[in-house]
N, C-alpha and C positions, 0 to 999 in steps of 0.2 A: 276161357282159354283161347288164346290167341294164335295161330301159327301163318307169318308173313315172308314170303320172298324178299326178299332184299333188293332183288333187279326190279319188283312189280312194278311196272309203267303205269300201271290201270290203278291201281290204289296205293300212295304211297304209303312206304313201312310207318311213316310220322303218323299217320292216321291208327293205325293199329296201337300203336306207341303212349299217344293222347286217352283212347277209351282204357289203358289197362290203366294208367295214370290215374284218371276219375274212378275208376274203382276204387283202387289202394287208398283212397285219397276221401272215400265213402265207407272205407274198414270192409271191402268185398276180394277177398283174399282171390287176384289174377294171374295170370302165367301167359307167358307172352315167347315163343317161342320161333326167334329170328334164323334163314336158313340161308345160306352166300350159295347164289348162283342160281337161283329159282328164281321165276317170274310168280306172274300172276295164275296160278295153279300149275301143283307142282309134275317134272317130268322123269326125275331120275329115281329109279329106286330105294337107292340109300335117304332121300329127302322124304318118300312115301314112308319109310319105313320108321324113319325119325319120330314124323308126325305123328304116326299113330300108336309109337312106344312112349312118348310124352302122354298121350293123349288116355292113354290106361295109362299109364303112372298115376298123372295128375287125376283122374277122377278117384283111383284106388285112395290117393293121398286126403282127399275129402270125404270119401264114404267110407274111411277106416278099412282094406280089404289091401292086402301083399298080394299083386299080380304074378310074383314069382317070375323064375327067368331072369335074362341076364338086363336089365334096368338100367344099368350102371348110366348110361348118356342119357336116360330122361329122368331119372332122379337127379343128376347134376341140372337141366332144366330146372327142377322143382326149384332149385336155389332162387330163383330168380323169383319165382313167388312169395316167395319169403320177404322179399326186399319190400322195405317202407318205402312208401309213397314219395315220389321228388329223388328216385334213384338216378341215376346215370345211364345214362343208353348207352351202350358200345356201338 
């Protein structure tokens, strides 16, 4: 699992972009979780909060276990995991 600022000066988002790519692309089922308006670590609470509701989704989503609660914006994340290898960046 990946989660990238989108403004990061210090590592660009292509970078994060390219390792979830070589995963999917190796059958290693990635999640890559792009956020508008963050840098390089994030500051606003709604982007902390993001992250780390992807971040139990997506592990719940791999060790089989319903984190419960309201999910609904990092289960739409999971989507993106899903996607075969050679997707489309937005």
């Amino acid at each position: 699992m990946f989660v990238h600022g989108l403004d990061d000066k210090v590592v660009p988002p292509d970078q994060s972009r390219r390792m979830v790519s070589a995963l999917r692309q190796n059958g290693v089922r990635a999640l890559l979780v792009e956020i508008e308006g963050e840098s390089h670590g994030f500051r606003k609470a709604t982007s902390l909060v993001r992250s780390l509701e992807a971040e139990l989704a997506f592990y719940g989503s791999i060790f089989g276990f319903d984190p419960g609660g309201d999910l609904s914006r990092a289960k739409a994340d999971l989507v993106d995991a899903e996607t075969p290898a050679g997707a489309t960046w937005r």
